[in-house]
Structures are given as C-alpha cells and as structure tokens.
CHARMM-style PDB file with segment names, atoms N, HN, CA, C and O in Angstrom:
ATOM      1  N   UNK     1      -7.906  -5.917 -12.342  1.00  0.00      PROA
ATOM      2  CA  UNK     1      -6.791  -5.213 -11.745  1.00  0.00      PROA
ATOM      3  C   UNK     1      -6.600  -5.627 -10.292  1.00  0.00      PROA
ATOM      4  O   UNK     1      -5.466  -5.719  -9.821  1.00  0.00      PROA
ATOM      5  N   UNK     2      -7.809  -5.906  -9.498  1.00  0.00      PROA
ATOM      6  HN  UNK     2      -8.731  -5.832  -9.880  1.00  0.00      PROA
ATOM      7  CA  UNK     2      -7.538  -6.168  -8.040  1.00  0.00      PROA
ATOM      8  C   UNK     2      -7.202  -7.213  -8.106  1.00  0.00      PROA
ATOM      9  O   UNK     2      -6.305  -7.395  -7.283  1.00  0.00      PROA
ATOM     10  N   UNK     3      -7.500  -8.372  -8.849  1.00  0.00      PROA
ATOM     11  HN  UNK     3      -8.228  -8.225  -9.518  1.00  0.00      PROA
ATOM     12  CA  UNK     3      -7.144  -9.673  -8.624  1.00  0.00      PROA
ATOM     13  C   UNK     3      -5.546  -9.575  -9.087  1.00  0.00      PROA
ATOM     14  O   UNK     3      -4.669 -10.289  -8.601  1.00  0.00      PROA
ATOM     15  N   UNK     4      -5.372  -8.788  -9.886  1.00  0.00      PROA
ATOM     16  HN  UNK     4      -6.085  -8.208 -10.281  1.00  0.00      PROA
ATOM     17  CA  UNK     4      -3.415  -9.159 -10.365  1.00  0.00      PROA
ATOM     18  C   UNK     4      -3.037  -8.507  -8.830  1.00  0.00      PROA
ATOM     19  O   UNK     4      -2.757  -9.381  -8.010  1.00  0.00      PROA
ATOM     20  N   UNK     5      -2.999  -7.476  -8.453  1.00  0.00      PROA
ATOM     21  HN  UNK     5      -3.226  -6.766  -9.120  1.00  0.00      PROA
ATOM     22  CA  UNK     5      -2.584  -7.094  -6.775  1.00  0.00      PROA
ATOM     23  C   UNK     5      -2.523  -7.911  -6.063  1.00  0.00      PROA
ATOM     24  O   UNK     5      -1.424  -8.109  -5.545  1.00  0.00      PROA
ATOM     25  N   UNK     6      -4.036  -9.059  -5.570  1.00  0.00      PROA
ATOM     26  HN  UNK     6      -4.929  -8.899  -5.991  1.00  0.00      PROA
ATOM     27  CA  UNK     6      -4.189  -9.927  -4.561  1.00  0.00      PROA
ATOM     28  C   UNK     6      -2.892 -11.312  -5.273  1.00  0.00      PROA
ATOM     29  O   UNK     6      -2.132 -12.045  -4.641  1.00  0.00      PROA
ATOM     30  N   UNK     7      -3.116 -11.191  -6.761  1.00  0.00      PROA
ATOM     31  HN  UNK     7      -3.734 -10.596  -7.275  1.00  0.00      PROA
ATOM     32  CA  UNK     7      -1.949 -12.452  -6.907  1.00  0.00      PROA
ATOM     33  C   UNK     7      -0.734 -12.154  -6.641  1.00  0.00      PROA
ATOM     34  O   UNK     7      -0.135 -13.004  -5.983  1.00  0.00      PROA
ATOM     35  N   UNK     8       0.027 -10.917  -7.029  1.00  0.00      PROA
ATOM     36  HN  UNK     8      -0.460 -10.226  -7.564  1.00  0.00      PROA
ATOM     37  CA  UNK     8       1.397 -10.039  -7.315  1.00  0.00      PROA
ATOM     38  C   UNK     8       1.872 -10.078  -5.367  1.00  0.00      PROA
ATOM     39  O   UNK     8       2.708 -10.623  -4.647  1.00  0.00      PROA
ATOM     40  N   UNK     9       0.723  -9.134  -5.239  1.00  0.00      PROA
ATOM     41  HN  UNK     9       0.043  -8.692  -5.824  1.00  0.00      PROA
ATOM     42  CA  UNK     9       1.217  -8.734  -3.634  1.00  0.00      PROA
ATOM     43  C   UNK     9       0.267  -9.343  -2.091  1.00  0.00      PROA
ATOM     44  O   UNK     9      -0.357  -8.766  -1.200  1.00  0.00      PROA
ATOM     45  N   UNK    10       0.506 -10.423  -2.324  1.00  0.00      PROA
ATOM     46  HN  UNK    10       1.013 -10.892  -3.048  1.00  0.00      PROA
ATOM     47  CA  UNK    10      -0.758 -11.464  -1.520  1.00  0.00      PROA
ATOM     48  C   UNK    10      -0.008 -10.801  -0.241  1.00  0.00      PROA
ATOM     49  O   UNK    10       1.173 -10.453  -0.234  1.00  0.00      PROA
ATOM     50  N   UNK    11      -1.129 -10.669   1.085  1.00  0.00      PROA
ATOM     51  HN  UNK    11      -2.088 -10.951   1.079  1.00  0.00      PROA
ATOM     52  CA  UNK    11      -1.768  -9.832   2.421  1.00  0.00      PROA
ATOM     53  C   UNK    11       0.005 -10.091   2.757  1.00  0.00      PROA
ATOM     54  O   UNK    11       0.689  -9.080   2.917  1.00  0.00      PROA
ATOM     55  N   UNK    12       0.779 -11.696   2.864  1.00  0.00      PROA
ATOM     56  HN  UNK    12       0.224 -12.518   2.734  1.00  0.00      PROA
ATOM     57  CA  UNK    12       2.397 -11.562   3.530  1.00  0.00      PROA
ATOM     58  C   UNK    12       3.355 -10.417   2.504  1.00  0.00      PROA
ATOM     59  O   UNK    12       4.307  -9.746   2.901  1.00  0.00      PROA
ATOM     60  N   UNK    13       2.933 -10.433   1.474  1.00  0.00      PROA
ATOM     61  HN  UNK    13       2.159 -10.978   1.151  1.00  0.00      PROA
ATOM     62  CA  UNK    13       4.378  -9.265   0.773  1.00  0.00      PROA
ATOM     63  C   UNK    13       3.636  -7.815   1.159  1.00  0.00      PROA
ATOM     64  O   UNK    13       4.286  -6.786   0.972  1.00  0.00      PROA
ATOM     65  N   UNK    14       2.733  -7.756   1.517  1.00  0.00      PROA
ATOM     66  HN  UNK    14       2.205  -8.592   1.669  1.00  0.00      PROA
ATOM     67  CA  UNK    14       1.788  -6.214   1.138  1.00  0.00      PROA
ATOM     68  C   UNK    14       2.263  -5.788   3.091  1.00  0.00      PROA
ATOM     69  O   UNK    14       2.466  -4.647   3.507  1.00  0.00      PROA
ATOM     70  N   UNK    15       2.318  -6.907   3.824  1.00  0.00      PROA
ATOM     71  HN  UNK    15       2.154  -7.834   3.486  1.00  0.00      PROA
ATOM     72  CA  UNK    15       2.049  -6.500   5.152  1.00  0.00      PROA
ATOM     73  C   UNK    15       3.871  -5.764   4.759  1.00  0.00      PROA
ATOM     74  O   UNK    15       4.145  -4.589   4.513  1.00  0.00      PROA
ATOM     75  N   UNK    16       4.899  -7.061   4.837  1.00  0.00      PROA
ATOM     76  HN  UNK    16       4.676  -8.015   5.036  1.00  0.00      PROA
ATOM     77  CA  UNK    16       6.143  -6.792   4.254  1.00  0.00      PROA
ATOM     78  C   UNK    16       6.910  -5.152   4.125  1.00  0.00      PROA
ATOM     79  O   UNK    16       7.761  -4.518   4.750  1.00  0.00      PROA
ATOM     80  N   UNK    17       5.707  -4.864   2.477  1.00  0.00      PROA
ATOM     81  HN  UNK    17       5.015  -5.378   1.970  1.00  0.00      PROA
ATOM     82  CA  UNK    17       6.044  -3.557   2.019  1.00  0.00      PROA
ATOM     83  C   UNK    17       5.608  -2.476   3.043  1.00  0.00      PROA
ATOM     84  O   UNK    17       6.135  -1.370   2.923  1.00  0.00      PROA
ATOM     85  N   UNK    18       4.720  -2.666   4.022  1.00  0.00      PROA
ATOM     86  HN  UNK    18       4.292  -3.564   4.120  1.00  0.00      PROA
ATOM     87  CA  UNK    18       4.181  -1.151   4.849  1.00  0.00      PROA
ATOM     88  C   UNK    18       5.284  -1.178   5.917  1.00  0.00      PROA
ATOM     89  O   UNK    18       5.634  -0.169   6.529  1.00  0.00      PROA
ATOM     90  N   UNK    19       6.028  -2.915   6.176  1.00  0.00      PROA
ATOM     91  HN  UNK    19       5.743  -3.735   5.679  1.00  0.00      PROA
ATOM     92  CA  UNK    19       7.458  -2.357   7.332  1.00  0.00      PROA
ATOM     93  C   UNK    19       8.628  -1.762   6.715  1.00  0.00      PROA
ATOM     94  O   UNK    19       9.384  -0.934   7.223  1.00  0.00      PROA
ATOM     95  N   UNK    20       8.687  -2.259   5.605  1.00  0.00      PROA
ATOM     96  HN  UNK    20       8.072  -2.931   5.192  1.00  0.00      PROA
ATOM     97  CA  UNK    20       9.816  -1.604   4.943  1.00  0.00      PROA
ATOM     98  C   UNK    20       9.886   0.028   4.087  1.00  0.00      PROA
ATOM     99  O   UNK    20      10.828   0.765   3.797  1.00  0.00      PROA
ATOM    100  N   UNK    21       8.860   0.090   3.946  1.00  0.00      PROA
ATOM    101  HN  UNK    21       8.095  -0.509   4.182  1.00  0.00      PROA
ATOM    102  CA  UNK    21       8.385   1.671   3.419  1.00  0.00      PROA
ATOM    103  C   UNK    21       8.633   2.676   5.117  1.00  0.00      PROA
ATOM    104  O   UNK    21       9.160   3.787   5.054  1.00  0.00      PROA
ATOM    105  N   UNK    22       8.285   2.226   6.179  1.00  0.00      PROA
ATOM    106  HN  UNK    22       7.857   1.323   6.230  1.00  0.00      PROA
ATOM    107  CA  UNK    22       7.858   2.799   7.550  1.00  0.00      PROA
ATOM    108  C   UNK    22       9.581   2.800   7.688  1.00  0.00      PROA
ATOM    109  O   UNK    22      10.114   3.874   7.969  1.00  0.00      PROA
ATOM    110  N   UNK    23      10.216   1.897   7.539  1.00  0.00      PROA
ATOM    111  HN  UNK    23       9.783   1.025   7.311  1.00  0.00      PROA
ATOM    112  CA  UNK    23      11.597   1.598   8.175  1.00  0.00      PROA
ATOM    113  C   UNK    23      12.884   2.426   7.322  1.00  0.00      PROA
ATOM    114  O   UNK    23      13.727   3.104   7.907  1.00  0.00      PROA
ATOM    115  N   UNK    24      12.844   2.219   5.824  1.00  0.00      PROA
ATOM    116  HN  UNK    24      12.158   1.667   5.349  1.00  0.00      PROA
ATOM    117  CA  UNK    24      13.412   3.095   5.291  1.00  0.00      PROA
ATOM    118  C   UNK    24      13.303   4.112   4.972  1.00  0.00      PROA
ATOM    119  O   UNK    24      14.206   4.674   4.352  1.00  0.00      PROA
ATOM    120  N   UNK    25      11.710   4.946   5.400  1.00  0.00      PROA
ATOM    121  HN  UNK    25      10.976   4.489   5.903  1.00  0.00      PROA
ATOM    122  CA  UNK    25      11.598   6.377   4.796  1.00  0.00      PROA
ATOM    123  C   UNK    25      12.729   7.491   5.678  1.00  0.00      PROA
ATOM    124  O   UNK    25      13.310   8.320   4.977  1.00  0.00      PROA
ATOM    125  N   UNK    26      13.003   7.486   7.130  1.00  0.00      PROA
ATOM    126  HN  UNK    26      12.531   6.813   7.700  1.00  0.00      PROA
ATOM    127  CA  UNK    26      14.148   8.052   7.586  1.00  0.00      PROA
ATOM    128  C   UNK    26      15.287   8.040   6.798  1.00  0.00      PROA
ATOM    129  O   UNK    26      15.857   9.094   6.517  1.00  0.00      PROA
ATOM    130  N   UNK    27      15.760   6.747   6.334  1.00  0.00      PROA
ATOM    131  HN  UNK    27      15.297   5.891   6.563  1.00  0.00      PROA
ATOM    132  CA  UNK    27      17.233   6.479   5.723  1.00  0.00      PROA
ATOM    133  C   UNK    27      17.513   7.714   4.700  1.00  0.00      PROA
ATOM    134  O   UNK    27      18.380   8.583   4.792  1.00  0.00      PROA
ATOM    135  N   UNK    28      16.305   7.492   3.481  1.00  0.00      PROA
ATOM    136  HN  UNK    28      15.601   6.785   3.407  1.00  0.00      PROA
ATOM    137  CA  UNK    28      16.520   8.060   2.320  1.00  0.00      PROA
ATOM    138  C   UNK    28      16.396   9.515   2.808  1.00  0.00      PROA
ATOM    139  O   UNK    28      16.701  10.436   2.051  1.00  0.00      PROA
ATOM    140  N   UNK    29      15.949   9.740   4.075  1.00  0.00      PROA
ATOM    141  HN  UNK    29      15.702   8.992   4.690  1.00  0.00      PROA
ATOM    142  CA  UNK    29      15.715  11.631   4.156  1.00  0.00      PROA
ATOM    143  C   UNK    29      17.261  11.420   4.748  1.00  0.00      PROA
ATOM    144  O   UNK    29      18.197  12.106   4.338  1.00  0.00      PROA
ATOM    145  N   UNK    30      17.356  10.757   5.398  1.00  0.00      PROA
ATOM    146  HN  UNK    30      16.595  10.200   5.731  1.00  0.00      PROA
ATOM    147  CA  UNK    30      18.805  11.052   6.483  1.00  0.00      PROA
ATOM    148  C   UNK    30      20.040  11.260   5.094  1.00  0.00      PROA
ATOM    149  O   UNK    30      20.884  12.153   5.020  1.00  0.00      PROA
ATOM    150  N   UNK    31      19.861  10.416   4.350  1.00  0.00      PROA
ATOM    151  HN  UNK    31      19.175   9.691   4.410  1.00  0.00      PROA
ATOM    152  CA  UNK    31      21.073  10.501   3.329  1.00  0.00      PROA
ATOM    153  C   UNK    31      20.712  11.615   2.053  1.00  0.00      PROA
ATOM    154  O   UNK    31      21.418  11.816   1.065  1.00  0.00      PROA
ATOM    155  N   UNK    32      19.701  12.121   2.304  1.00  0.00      PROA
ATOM    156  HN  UNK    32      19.127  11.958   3.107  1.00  0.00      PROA
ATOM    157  CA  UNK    32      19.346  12.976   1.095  1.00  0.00      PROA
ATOM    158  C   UNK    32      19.080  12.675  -0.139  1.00  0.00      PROA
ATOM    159  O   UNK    32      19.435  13.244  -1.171  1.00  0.00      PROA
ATOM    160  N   UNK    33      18.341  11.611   0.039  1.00  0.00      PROA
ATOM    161  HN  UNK    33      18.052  11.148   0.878  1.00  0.00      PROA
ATOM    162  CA  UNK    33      17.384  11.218  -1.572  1.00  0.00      PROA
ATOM    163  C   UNK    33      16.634  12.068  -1.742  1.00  0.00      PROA
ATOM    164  O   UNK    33      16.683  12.731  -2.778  1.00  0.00      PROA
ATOM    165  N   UNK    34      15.618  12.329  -0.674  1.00  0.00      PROA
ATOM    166  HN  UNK    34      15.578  11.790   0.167  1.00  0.00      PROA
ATOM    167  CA  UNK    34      14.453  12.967  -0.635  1.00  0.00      PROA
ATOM    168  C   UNK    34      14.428  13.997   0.586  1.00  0.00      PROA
ATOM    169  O   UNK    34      15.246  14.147   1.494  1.00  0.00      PROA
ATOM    170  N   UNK    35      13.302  14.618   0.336  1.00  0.00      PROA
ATOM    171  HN  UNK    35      12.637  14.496  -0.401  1.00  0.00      PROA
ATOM    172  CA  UNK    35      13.280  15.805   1.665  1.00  0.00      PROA
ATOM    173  C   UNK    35      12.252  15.035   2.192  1.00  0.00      PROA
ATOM    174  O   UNK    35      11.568  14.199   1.601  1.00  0.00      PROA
ATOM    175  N   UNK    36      12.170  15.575   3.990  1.00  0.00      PROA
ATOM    176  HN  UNK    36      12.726  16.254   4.470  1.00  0.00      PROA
ATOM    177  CA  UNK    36      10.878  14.927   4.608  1.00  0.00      PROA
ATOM    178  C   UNK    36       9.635  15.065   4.616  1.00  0.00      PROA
ATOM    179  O   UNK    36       8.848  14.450   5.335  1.00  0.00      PROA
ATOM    180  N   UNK    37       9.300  16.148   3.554  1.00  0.00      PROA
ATOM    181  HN  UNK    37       9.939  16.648   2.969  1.00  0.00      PROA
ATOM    182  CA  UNK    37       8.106  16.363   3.308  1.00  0.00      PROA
ATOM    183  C   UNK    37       7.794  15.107   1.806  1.00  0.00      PROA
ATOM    184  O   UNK    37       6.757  14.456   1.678  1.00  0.00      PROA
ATOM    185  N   UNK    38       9.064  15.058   0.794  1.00  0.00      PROA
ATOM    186  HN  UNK    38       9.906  15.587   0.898  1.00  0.00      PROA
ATOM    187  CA  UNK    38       8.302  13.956  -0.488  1.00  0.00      PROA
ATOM    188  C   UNK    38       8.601  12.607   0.428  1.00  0.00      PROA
ATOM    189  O   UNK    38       7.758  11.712   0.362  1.00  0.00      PROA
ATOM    190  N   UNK    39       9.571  12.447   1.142  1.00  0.00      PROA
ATOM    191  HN  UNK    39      10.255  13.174   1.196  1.00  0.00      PROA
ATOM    192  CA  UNK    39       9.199  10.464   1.479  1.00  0.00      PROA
ATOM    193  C   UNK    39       7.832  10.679   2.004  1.00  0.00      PROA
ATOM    194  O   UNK    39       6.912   9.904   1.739  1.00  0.00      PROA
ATOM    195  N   UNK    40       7.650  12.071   2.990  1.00  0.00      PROA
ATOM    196  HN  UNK    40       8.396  12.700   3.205  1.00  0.00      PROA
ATOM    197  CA  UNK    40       6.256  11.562   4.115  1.00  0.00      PROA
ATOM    198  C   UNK    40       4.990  11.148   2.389  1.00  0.00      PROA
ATOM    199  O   UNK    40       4.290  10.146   2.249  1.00  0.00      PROA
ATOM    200  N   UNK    41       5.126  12.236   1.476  1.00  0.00      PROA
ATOM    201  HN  UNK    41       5.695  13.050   1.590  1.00  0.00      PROA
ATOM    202  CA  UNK    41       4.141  12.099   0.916  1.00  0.00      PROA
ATOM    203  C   UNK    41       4.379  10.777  -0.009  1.00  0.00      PROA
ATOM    204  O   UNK    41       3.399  10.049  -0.170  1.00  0.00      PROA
ATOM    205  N   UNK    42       5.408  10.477  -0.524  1.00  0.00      PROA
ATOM    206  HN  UNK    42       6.203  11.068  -0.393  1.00  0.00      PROA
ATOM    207  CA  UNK    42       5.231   9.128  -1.192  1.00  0.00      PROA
ATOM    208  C   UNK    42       5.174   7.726  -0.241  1.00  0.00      PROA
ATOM    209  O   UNK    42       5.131   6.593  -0.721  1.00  0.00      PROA
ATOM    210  N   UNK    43       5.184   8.060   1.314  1.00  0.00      PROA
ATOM    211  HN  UNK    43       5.220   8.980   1.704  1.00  0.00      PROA
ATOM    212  CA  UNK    43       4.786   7.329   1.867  1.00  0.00      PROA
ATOM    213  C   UNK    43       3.288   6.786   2.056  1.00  0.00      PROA
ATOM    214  O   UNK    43       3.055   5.586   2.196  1.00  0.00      PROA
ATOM    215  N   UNK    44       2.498   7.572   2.051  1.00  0.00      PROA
ATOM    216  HN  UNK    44       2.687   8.547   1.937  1.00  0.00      PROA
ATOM    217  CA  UNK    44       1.367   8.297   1.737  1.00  0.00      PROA
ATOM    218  C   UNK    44       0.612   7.439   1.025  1.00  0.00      PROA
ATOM    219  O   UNK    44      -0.184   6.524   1.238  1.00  0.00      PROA
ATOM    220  N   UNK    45       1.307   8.252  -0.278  1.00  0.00      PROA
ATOM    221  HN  UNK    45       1.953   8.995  -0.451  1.00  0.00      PROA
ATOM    222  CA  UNK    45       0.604   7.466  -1.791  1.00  0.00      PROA
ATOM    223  C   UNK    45       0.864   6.201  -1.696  1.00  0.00      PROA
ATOM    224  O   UNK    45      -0.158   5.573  -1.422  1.00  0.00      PROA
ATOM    225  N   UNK    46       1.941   5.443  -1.821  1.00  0.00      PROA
ATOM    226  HN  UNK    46       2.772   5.953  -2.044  1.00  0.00      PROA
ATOM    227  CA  UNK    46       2.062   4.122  -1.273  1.00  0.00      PROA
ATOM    228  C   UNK    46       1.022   3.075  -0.537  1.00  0.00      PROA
ATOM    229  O   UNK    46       0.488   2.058  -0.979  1.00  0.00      PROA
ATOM    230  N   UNK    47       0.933   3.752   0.840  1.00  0.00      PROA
ATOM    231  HN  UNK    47       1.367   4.578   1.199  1.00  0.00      PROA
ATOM    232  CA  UNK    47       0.285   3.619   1.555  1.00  0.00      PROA
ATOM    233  C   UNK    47      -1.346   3.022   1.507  1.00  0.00      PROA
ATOM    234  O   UNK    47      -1.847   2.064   2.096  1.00  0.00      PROA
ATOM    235  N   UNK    48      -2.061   4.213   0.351  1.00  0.00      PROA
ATOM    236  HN  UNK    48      -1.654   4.991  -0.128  1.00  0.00      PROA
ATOM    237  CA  UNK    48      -2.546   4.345  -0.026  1.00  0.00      PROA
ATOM    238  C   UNK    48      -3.258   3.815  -1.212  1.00  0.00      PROA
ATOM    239  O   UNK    48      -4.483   3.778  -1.327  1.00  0.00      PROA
ATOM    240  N   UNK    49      -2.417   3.420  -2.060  1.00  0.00      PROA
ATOM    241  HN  UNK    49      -1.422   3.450  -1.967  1.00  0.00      PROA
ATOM    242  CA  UNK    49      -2.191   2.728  -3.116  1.00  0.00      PROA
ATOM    243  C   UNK    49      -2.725   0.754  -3.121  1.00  0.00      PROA
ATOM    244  O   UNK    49      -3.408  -0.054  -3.750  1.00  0.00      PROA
ATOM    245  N   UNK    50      -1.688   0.887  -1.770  1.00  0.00      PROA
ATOM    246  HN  UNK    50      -1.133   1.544  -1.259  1.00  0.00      PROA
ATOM    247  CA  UNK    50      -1.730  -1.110  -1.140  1.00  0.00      PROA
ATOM    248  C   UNK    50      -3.141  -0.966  -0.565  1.00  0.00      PROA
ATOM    249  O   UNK    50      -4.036  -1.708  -0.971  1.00  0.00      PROA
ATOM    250  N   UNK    51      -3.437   0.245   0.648  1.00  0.00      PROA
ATOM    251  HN  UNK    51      -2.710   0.847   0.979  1.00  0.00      PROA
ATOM    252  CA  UNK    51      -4.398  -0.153   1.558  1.00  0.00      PROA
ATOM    253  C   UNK    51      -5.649   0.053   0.937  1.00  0.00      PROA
ATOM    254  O   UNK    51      -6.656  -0.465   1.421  1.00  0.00      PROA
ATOM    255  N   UNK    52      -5.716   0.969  -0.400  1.00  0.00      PROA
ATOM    256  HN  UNK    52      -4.898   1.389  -0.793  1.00  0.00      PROA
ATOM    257  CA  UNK    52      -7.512   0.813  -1.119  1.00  0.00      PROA
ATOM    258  C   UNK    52      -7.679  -0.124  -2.149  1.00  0.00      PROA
ATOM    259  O   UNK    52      -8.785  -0.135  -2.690  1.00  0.00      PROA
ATOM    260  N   UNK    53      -6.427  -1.285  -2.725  1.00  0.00      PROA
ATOM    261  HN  UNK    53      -5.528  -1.276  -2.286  1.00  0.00      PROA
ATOM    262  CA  UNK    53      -6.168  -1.957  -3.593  1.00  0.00      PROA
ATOM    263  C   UNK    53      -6.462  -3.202  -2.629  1.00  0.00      PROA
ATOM    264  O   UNK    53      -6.800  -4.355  -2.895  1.00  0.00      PROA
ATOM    265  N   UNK    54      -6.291  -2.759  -1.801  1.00  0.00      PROA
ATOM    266  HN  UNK    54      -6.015  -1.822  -1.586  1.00  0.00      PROA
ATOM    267  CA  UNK    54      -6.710  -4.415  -0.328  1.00  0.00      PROA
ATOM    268  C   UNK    54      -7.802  -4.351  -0.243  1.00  0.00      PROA
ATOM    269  O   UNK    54      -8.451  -5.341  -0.582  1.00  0.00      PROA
ATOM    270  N   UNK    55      -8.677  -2.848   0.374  1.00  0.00      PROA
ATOM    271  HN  UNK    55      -8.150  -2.044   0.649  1.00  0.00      PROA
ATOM    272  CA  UNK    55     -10.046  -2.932   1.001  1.00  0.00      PROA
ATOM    273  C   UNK    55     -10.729  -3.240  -0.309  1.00  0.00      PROA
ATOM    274  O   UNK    55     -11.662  -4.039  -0.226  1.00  0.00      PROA
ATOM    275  N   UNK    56     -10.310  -2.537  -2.045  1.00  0.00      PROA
ATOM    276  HN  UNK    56      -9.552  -1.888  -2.112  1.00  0.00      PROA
ATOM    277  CA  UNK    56     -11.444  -2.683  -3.118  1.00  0.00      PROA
ATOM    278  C   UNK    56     -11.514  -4.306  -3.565  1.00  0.00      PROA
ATOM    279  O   UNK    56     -12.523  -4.861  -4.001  1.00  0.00      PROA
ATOM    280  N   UNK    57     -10.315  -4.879  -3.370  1.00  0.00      PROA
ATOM    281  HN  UNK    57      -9.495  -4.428  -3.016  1.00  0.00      PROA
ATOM    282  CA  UNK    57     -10.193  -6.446  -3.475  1.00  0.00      PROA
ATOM    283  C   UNK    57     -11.067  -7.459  -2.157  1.00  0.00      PROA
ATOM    284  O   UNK    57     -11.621  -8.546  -2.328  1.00  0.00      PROA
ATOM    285  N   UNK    58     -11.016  -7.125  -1.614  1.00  0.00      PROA
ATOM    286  HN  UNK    58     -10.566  -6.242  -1.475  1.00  0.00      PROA
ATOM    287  CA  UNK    58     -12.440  -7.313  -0.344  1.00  0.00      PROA
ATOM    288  C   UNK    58     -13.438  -7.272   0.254  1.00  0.00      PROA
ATOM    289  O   UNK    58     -13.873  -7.889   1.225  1.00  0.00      PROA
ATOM    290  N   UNK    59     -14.032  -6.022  -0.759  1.00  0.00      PROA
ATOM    291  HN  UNK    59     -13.678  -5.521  -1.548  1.00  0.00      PROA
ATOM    292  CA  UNK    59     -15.376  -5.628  -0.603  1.00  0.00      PROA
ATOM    293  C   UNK    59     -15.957  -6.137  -1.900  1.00  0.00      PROA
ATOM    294  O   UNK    59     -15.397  -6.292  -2.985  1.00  0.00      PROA
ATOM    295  N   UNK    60     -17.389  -6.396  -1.493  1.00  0.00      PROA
ATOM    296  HN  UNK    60     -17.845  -6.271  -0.612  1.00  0.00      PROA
ATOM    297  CA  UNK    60     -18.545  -7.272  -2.345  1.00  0.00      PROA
ATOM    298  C   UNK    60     -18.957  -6.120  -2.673  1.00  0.00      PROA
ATOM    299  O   UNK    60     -18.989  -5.118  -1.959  1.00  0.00      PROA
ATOM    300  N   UNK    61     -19.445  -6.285  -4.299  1.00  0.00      PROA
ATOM    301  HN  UNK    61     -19.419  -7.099  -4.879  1.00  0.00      PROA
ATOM    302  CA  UNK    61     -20.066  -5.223  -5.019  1.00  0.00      PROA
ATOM    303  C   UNK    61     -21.420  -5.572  -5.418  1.00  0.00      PROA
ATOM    304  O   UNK    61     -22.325  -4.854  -5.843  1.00  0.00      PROA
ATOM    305  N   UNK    62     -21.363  -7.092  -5.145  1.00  0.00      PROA
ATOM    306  HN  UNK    62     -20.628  -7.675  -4.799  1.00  0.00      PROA
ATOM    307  CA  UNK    62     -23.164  -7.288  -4.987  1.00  0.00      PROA
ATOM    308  C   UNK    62     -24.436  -6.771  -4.328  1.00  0.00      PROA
ATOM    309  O   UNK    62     -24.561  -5.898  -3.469  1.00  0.00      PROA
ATOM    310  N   UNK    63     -25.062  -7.287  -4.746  1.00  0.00      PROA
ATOM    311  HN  UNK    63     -24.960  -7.996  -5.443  1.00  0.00      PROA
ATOM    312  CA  UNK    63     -26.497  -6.615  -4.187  1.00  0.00      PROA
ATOM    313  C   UNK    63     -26.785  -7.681  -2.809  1.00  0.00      PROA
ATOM    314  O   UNK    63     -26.748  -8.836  -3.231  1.00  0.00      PROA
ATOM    315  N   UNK    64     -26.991  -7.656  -1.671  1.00  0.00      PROA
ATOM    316  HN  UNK    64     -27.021  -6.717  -1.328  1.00  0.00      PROA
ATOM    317  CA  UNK    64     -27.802  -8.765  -0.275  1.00  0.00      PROA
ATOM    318  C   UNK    64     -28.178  -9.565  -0.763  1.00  0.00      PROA
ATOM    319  O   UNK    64     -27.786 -10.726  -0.639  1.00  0.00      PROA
ATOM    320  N   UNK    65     -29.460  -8.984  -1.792  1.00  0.00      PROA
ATOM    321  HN  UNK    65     -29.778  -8.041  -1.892  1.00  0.00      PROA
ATOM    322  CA  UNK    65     -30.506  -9.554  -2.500  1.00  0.00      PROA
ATOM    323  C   UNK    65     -30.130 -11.017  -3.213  1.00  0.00      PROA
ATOM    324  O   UNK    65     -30.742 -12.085  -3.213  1.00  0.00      PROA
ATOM    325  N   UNK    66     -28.905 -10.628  -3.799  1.00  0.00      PROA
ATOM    326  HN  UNK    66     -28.407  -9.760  -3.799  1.00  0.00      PROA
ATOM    327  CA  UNK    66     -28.529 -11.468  -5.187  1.00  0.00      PROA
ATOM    328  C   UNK    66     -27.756 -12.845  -4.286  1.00  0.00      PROA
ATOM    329  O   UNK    66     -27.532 -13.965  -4.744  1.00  0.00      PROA
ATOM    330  N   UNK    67     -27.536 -12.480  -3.276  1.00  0.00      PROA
ATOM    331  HN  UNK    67     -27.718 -11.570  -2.903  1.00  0.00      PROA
ATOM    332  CA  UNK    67     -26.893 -13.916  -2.339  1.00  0.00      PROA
ATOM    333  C   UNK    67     -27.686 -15.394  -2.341  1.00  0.00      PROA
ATOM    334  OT1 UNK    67     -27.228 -16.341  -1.702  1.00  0.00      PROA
TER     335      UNK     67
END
C-alpha cells in the first residue's frame, strides 16, 4: 500500500496537494460547500492521510541488528 502512494503521489504531487488543500479550503467555506468546521476537519484527515502515508513509507521496520 505505501509503495502504490510513494508511486501514485511521489514527495512533488503530495507537497502540491497540502498547497492546494491550504488554498482552497476558504473558497469552498466562502461559497458554501462546506461549513468551517467540515473543510477544517477534512483538511485534517487529508492532511493526515498524505503525512502518515509519507512518514510509514520512510520509516525502516527492521531490526539495527539485521543491517
């Protein structure tokens, strides 16, 4: 699963999606898609979603030992 992320949304589209999530979450409250409490929170999850799908794709699950 982390490796389809690192292929799908490599570090330039992932950086990409956190300006454009940051930049349009006003719009959609300003025009009334959403209220400012669900963009803040699906900003959130989002957020969330890219940035532990980055750190779990980056961290070694090996043992020191086994190096």
């Amino acid at each position: 699963m982390l490796e389809k992320l690192q292929k799908y949304l490599p570090q330039k589209v992932r950086a990409w999606i956190y300006r454009v999530i940051l930049s349009v979450q006003p719009l959609v409250v300003y025009y009334g898609l959403l209220q400012e409490s669900e963009a803040g929170l699906w900003s959130m999850i989002l957020g969330t979603v890219l940035g532990v799908g980055l750190a779990a794709a980056n961290t070694s699950t090996k043992d020191p030992e086994e190096s």
